[in-house]
C-alpha positions as CSV (number, residue, x, y, z in Angstrom):
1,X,-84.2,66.0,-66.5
2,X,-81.9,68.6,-64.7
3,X,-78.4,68.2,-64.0
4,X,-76.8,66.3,-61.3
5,X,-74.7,69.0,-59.3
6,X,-73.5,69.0,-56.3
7,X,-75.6,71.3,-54.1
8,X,-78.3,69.1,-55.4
9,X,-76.4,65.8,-54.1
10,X,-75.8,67.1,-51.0
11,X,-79.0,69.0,-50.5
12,X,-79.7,69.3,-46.5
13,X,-83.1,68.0,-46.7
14,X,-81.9,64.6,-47.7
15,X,-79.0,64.2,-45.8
16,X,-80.9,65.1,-42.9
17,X,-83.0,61.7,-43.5
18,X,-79.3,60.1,-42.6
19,X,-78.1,58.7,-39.7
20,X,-75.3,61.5,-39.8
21,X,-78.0,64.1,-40.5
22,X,-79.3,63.0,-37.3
23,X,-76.9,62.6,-35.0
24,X,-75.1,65.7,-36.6
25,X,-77.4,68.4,-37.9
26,X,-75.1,71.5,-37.4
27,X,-71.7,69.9,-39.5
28,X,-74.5,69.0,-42.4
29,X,-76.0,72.6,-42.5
30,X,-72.2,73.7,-42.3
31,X,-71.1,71.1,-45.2
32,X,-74.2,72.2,-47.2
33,X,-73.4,76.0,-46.8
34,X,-69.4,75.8,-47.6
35,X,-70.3,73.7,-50.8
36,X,-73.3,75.8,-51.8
37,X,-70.6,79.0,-51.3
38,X,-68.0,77.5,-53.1
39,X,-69.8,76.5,-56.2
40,X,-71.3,80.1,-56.3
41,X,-67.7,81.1,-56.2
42,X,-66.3,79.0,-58.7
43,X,-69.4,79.7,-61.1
44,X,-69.0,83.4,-60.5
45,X,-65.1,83.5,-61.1
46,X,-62.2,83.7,-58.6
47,X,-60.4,87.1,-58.0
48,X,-57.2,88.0,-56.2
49,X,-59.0,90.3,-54.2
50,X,-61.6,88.1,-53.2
51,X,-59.6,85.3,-51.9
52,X,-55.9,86.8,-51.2
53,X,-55.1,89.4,-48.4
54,X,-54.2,91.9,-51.4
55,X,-54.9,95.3,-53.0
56,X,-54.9,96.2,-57.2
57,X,-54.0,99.1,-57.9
58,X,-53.7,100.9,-61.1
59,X,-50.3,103.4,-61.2
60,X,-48.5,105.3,-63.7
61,X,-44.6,104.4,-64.2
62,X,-41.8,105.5,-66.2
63,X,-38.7,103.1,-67.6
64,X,-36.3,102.9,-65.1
65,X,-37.6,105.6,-62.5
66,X,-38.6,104.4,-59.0
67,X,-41.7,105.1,-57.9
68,X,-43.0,105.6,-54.5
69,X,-46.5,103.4,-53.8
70,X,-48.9,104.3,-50.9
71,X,-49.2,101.5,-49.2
72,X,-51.0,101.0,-45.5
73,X,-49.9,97.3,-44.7
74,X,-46.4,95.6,-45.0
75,X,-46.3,94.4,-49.2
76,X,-44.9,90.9,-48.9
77,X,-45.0,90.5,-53.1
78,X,-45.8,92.6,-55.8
79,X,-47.6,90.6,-59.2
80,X,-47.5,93.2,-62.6
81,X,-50.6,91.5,-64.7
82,X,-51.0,94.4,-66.9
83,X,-49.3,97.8,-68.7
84,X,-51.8,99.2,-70.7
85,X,-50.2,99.6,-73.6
86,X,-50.3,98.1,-77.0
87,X,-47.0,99.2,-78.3
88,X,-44.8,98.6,-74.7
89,X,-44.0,95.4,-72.8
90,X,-42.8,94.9,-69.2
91,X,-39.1,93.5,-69.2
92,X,-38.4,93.7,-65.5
93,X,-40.2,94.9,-62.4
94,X,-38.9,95.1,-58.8
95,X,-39.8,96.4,-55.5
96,X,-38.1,97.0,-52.5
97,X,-38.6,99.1,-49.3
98,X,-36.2,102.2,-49.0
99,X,-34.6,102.9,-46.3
100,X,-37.3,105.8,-45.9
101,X,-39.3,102.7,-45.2
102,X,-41.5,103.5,-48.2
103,X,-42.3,100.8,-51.3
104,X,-40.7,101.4,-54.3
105,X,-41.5,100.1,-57.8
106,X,-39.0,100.3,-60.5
107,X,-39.8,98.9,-64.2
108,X,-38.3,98.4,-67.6
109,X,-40.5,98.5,-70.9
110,X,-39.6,97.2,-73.5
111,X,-40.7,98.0,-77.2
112,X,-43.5,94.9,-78.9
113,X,-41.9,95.9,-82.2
114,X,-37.9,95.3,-82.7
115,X,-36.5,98.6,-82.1
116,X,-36.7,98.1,-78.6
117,X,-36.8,101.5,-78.0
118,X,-38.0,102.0,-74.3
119,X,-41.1,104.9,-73.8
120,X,-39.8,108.3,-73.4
121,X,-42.7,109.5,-71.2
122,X,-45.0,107.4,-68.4
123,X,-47.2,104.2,-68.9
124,X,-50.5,103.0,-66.5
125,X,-49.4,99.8,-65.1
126,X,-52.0,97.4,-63.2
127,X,-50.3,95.8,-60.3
128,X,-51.5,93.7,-57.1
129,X,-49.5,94.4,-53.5
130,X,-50.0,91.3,-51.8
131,X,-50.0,91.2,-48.2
């Protein structure tokens, strides 16, 4: 027996047997299609980019230097998921528009181990400018 799912429970063909099916074709064909998309979605995994008016971006930062990040819409947030690093953690990240009216990024790393010793030279950072 195959699973009950719901593009199966709201298969077109059936509901089209319905009274609303009948008197409404086109918002059935529309209800089948946005659930049909969204369970293709959901089963194929949700991204930022996908979903959110965003770009990721991958950039190279050093501790406590501000960096300058091309950007060709106004940034309303800035999200830091990743440094790719294994011995360095992100403390604290900010952005701001200079007065140049170009985004800046500043960050702090912070050592995994106890010395705390920040990174002398520059670390790849992922981050997502949302929009």
């Amino acid at each position: 027996m195959s699973k009950i799912t719901i593009t199966r429970l709201l298969d077109t063909a059936q509901l089209m047997t319905t009274t609303l099916g009948q008197e409404s074709p086109a918002f059935v064909d529309y209800l089948a299609q946005l659930v049909e998309q969204t369970v293709r979605t959901l089963r194929n995994g949700v991204t930022f980019s996908d979903n959110v008016d965003c770009q990721e971006k991958q950039v190279t930062l050093a501790h406590g230097v501000p960096q300058v990040i091309a950007t060709t819409k106004n940034v309303t947030g800035v999200l830091f998921p990743r440094v790719l690093s294994t011995k360095y953690l992100l403390e604290a990240s900010g952005w701001w528009y200079g007065t140049d009216g170009n985004l800046y990024i500043a960050v702090r790393f912070g050592e995994i181990a106890a010395s705390g010793t920040p990174p002398t030279g520059n670390l790849p950072v992922n981050i997502v400018l949302l929009y």
